[in-house]
N, CA and C of each residue as an Amber inpcrd file, in Angstrom:
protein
   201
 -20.1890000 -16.4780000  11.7160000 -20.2200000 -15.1400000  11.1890000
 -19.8350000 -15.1730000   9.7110000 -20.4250000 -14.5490000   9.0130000
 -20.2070000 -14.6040000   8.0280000 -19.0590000 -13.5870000   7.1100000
 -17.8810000 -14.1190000   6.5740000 -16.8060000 -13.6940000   5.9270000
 -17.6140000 -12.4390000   4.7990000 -16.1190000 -11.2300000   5.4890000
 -16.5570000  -9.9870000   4.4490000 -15.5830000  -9.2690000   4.4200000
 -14.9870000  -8.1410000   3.3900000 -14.2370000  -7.7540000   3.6850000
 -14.2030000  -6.8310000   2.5610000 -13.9770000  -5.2060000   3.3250000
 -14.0630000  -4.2290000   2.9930000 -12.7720000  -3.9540000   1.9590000
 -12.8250000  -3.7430000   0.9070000 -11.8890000  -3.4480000  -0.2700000
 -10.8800000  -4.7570000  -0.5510000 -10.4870000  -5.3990000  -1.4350000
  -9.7320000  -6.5010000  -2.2400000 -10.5150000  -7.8640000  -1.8160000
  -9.3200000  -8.6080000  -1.8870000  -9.9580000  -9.8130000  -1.2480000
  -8.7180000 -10.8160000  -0.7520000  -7.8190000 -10.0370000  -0.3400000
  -6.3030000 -10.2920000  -0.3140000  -6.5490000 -11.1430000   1.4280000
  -7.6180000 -10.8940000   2.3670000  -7.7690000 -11.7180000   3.2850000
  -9.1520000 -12.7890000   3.5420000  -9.8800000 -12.5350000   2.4950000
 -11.1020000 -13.2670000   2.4250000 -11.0350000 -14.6960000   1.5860000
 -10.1570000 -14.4180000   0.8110000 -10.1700000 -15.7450000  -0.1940000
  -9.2420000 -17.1260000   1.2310000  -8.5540000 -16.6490000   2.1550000
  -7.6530000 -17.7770000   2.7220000  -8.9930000 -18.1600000   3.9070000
  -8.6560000 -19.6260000   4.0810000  -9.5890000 -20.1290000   5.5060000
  -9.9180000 -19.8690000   6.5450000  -8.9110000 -19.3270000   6.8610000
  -8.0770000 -18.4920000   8.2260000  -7.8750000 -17.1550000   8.0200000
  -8.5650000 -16.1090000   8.8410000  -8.4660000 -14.5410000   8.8380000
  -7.4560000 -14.5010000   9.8390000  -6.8250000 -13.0620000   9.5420000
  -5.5490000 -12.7330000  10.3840000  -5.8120000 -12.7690000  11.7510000
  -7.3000000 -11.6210000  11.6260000  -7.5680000 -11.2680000  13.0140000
  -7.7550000 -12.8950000  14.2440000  -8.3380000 -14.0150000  13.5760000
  -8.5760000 -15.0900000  14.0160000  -7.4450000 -15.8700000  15.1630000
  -6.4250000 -15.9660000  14.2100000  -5.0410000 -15.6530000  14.9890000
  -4.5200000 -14.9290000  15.6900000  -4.6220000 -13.2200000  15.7690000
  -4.4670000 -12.4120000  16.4670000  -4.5900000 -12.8720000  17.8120000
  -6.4260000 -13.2010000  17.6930000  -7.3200000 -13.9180000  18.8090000
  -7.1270000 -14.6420000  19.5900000  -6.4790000 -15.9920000  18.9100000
  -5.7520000 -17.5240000  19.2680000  -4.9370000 -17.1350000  20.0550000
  -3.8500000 -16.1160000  19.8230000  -3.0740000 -16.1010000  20.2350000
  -2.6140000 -14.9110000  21.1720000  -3.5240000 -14.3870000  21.4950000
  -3.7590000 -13.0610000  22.3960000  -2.7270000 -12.0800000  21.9270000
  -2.3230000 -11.9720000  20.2140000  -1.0530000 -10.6980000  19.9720000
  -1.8090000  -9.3950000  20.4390000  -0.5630000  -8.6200000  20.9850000
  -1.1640000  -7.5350000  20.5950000  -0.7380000  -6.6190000  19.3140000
  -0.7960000  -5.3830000  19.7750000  -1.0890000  -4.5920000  18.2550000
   0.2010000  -4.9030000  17.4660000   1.5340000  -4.3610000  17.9410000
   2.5370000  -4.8460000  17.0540000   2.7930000  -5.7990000  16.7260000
   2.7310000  -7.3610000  17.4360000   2.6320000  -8.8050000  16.7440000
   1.6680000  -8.8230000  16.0040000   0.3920000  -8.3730000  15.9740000
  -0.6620000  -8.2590000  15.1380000  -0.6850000  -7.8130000  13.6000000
   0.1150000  -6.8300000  13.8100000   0.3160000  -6.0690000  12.3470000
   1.6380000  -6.4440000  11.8990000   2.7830000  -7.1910000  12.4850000
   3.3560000  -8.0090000  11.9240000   2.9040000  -8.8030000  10.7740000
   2.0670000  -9.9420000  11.6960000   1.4640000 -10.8300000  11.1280000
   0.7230000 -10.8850000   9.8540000  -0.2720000  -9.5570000  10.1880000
  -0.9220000  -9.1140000   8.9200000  -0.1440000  -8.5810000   7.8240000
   0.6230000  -7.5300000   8.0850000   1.3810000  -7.5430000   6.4970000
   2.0670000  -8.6890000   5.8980000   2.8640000  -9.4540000   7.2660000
   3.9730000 -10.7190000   6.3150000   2.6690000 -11.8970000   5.7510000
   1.3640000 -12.1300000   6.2140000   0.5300000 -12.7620000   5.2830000
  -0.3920000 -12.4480000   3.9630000  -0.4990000 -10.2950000   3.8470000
  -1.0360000 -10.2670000   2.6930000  -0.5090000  -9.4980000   1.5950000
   1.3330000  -9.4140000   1.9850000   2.3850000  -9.1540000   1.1980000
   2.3630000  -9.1170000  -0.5190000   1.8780000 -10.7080000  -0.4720000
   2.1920000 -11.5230000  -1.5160000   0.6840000 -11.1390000  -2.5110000
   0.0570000 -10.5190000  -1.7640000  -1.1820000 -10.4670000  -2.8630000
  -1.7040000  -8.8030000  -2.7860000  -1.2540000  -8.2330000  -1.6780000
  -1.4460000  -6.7470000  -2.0020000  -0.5430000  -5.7820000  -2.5200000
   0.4740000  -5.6970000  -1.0830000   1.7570000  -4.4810000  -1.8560000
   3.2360000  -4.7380000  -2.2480000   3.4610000  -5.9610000  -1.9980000
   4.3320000  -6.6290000  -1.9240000   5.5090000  -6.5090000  -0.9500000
   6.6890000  -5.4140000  -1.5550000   7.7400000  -5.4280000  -0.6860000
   7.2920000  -3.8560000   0.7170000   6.6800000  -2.9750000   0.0410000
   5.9830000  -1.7390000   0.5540000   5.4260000  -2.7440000   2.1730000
   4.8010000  -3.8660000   2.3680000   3.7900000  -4.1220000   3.6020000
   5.5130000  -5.2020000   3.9260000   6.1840000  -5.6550000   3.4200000
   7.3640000  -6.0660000   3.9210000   8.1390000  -5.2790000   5.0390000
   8.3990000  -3.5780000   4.0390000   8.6130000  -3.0330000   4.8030000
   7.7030000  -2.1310000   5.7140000   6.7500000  -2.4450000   5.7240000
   5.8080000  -2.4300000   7.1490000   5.9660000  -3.1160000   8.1970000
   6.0060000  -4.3710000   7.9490000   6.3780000  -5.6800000   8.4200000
   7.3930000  -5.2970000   9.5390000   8.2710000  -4.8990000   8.5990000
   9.4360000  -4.4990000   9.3220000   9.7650000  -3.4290000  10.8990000
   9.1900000  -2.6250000  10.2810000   8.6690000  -1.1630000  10.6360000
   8.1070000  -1.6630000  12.5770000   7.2470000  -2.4170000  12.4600000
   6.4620000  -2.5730000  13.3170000   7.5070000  -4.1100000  13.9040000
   7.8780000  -4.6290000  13.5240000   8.9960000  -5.8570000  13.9860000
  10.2630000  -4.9410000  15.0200000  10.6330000  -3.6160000  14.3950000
  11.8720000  -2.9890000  14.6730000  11.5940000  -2.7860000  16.1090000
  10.0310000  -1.7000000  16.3600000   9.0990000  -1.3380000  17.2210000
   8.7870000  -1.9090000  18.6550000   8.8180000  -3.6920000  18.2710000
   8.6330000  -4.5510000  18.8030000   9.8700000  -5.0870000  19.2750000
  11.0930000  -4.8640000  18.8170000  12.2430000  -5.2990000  18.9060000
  12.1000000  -4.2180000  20.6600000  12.7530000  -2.9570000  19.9080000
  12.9040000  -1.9390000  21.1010000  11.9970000  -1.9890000  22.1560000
  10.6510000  -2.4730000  22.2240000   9.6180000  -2.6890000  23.5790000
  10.9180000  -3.6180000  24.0710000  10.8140000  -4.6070000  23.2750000
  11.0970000  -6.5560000  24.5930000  12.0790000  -5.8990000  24.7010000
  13.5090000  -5.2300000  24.1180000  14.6590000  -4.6070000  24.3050000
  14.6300000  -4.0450000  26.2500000  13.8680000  -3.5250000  26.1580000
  13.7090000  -2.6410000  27.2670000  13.1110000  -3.8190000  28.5760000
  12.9260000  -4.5820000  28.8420000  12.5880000  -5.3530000  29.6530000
  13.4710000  -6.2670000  30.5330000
């Protein structure tokens, strides 16, 4: 399939797409969007998708919490 990606290029320029991993690794949505902000941090919003990062880590905390 061929690599594309709708606005920047903050996930097209690396070898490996997020979603690819997502895949590999059967995350779901909150490990997912973990993943994705703490890998395109550094080239889109910086500390703003950190604290996304976060946001959705906390989220994920309180699910497994409950188990």
């Amino acid at each position: 399939m061929k690599q594309k990606q709708i606005g920047g290029n903050h996930y097209i320029k690396h070898k490996i797409q997020v979603w690819d991993i997502v895949d590999e690794y059967n995350l779901d949505f909150y490990e997912g969007n973990i993943l994705k902000y703490l890998l395109r941090y550094k080239d889109k919003n910086g500390v703003e998708d950190l604290k996304k990062m976060q946001h959705y880590l906390e989220k994920l905390i309180e699910r497994e919490s409950k188990k």
